[in-house]
ZABADREN-887296 format. One record per residue (C-alpha): residue in three letters; z, x, y. Coordinates in nm, 4 decimals. Layout:
// residues N
<rec residu="ala" z="Z" x="X" y="Y"/>
...
//
This chain:
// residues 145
<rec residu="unk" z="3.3725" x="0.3819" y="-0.5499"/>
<rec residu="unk" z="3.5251" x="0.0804" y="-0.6672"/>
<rec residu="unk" z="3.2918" x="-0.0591" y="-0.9597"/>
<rec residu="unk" z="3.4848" x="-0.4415" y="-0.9351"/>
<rec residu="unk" z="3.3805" x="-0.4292" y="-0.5352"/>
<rec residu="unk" z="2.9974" x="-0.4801" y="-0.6875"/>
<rec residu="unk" z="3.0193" x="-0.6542" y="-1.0300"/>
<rec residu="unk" z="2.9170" x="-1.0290" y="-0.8735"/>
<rec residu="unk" z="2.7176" x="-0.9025" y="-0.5664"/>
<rec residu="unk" z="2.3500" x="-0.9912" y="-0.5764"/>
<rec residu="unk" z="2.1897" x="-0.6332" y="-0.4400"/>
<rec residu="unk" z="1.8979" x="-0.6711" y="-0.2399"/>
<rec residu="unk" z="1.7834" x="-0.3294" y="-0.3630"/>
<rec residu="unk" z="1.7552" x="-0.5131" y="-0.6923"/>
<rec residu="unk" z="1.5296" x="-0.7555" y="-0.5767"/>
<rec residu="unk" z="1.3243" x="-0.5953" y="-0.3767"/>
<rec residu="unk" z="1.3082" x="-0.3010" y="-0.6840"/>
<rec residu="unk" z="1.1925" x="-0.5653" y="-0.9333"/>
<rec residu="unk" z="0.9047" x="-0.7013" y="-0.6868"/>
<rec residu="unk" z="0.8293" x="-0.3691" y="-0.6601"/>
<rec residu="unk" z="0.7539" x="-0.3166" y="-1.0255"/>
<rec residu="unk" z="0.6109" x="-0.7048" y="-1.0829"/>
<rec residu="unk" z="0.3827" x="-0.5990" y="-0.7852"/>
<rec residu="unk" z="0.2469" x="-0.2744" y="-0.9292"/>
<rec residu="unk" z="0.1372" x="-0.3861" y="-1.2888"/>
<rec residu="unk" z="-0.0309" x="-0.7183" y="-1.1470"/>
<rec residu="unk" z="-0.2018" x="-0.4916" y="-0.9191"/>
<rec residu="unk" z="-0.2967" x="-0.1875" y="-1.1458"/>
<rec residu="unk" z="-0.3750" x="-0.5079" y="-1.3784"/>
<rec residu="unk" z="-0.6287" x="-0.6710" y="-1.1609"/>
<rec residu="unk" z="-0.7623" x="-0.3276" y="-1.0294"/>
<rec residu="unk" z="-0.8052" x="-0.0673" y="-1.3199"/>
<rec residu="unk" z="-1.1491" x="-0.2197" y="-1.3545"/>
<rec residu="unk" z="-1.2165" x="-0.0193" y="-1.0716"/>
<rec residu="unk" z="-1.0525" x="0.2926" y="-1.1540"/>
<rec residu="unk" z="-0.8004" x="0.2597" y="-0.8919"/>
<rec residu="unk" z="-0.4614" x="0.2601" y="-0.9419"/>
<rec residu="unk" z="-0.2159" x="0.0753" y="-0.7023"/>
<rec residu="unk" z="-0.0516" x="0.3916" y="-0.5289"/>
<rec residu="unk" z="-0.4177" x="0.5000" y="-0.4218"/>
<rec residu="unk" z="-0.4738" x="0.0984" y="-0.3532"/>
<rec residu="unk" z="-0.3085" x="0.0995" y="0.0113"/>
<rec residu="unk" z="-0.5261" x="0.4533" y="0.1277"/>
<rec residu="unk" z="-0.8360" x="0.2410" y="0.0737"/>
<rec residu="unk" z="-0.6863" x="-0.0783" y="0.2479"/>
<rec residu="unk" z="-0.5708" x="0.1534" y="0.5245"/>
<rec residu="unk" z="-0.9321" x="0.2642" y="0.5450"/>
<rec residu="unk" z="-1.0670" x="-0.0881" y="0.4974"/>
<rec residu="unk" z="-0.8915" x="-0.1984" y="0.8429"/>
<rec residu="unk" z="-1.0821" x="0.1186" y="0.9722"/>
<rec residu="unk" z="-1.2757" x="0.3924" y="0.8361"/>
<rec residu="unk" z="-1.3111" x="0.7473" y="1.0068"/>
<rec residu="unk" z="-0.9712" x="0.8183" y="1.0610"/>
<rec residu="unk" z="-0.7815" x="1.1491" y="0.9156"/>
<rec residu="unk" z="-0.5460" x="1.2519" y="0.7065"/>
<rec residu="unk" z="-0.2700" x="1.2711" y="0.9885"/>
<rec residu="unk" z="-0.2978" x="0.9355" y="1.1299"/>
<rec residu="unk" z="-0.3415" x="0.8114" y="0.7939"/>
<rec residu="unk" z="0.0138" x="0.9367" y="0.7089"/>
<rec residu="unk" z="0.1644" x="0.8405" y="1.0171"/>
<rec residu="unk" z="0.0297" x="0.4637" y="1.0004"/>
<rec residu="unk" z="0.1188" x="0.4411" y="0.6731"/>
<rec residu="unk" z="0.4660" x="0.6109" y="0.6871"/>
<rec residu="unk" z="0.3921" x="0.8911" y="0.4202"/>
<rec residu="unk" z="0.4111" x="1.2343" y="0.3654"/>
<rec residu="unk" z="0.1279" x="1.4652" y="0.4427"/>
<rec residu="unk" z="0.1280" x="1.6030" y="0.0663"/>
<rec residu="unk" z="0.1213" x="1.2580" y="-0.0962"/>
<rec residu="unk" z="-0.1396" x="1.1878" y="0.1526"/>
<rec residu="unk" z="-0.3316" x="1.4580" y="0.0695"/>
<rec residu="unk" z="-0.2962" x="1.3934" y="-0.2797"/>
<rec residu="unk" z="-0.3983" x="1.0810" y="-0.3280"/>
<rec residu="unk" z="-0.7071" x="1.1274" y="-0.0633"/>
<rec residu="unk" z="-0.7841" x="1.4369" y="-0.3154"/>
<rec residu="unk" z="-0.7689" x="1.2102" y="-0.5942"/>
<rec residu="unk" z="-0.9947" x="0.9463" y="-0.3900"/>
<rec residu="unk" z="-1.2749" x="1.1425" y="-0.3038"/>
<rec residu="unk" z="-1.3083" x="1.2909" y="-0.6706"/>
<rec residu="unk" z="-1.3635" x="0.8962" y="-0.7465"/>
<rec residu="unk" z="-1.6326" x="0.8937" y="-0.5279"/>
<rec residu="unk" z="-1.4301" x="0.6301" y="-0.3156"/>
<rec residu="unk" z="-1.3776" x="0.8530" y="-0.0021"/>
<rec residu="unk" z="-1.5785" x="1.0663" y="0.1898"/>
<rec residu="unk" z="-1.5170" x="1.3790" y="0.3937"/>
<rec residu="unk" z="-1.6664" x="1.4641" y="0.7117"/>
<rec residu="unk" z="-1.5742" x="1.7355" y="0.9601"/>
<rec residu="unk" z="-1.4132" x="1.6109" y="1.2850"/>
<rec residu="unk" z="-1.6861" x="1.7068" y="1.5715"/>
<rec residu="unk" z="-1.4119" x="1.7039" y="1.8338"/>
<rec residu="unk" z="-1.1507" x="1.9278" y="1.5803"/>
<rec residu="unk" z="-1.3495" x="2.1473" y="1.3370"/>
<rec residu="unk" z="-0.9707" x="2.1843" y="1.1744"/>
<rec residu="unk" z="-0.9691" x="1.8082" y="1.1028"/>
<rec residu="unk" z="-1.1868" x="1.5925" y="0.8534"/>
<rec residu="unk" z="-1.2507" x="1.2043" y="0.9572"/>
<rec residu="unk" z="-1.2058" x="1.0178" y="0.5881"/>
<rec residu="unk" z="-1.4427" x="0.7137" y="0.5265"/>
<rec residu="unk" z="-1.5153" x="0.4886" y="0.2779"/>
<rec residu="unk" z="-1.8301" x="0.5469" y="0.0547"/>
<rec residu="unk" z="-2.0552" x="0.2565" y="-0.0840"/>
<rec residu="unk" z="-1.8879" x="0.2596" y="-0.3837"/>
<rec residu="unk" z="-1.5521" x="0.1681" y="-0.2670"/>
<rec residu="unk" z="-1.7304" x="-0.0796" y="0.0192"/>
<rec residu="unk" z="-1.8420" x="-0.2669" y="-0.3225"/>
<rec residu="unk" z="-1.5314" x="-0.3810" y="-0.4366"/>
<rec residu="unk" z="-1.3398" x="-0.4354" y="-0.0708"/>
<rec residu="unk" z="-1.3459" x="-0.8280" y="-0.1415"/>
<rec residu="unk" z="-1.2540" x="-0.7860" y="-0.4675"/>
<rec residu="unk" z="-0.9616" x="-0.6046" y="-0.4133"/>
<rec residu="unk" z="-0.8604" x="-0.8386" y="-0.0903"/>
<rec residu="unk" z="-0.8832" x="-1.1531" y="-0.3512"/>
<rec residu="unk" z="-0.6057" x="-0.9270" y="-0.5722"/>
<rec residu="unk" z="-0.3892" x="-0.8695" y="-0.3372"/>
<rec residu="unk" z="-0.4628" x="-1.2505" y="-0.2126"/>
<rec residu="unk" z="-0.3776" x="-1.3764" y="-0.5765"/>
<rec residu="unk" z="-0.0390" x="-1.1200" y="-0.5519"/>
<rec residu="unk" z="0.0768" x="-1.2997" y="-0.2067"/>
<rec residu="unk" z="-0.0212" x="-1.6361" y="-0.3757"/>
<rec residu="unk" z="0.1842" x="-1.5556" y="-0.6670"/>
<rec residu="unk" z="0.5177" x="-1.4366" y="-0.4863"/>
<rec residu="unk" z="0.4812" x="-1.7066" y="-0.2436"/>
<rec residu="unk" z="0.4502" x="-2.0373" y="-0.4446"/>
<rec residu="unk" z="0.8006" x="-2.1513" y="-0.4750"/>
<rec residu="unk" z="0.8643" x="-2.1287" y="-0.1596"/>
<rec residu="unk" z="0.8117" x="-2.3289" y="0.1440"/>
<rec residu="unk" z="0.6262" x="-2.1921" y="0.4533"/>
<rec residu="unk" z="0.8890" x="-2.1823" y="0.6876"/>
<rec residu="unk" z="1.0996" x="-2.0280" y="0.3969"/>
<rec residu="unk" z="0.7891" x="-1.7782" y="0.3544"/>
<rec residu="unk" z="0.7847" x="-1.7081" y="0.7356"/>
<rec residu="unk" z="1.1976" x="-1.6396" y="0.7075"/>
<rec residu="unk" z="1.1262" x="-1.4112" y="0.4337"/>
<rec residu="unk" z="0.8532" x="-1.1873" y="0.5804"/>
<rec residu="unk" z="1.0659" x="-1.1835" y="0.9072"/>
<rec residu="unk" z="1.3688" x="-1.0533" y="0.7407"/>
<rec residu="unk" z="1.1474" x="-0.8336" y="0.5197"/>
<rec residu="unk" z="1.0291" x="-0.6631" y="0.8419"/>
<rec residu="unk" z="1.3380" x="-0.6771" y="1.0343"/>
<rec residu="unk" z="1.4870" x="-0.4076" y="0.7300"/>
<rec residu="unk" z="1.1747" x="-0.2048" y="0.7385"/>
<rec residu="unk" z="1.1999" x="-0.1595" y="1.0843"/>
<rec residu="unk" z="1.5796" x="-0.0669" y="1.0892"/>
<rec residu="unk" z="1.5667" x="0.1986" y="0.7793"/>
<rec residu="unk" z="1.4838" x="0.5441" y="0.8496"/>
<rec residu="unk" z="1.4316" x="0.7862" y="0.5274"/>
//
């Protein structure tokens, strides 16, 4: 690979890598008082949008693996933030829901994320926020891992 062929590119991977990391210590930041951490954040927003569903279409809606899933739901319930409840229509399946304790903070942790979006989004204009988030989706949509 020729090294020259990259020295003045601007790499979106770079970017995107660095809002990454800015992303998770505001978050973790503005959430630890809860005792969540920001990889176990988007399970409970997930569950926020609606509560009962199970691991499986958990995964699947929020394009992860079963075992991370699985993980951090394991990790969830120990909190007391998650609930398990066996699936009357599939004994093999569990519907996951929300307990009070994570219902308490759902505002809370909407404001954070809020704040985030506020924070990324304040130099720019609107239609230059509405070009971003439409490009930003046009990649997701076109990269399969």
């Amino acid at each position: 690979m020729n090294k020259d062929k990259f020295k003045n590119k601007r790499h979106i991977g770079k970017y995107i890598s660095q809002l990454y990391r800015k992303s998770s210590v505001f978050i973790n930041r503005e959430v630890s008082k809860y005792g969540i951490r920001s990889g176990h954040l988007m399970f409970l927003m997930d569950l926020y949008l609606q509560d009962g569903k199970n691991q499986e279409e958990i995964s699947e809606r929020l394009k992860i693996d079963k075992a991370t899933t699985a993980r951090a739901l394991k990790k969830l319930e120990e909190q007391d933030f998650i609930t398990r409840v066996k699936d009357n229509n599939d004994k093999r399946s569990n519907k996951i829901y929300l307990t009070d304790t994570s219902k308490k903070f759902k505002e809370d942790v909407y404001s954070v994320l809020d704040d985030w979006n506020q924070q990324i989004s304040k130099s720019l204009t609107e239609e230059e926020e509405e070009t971003l988030v439409n490009l930003l989706e046009k990649v997701c949509r076109n990269i399969n891992v």
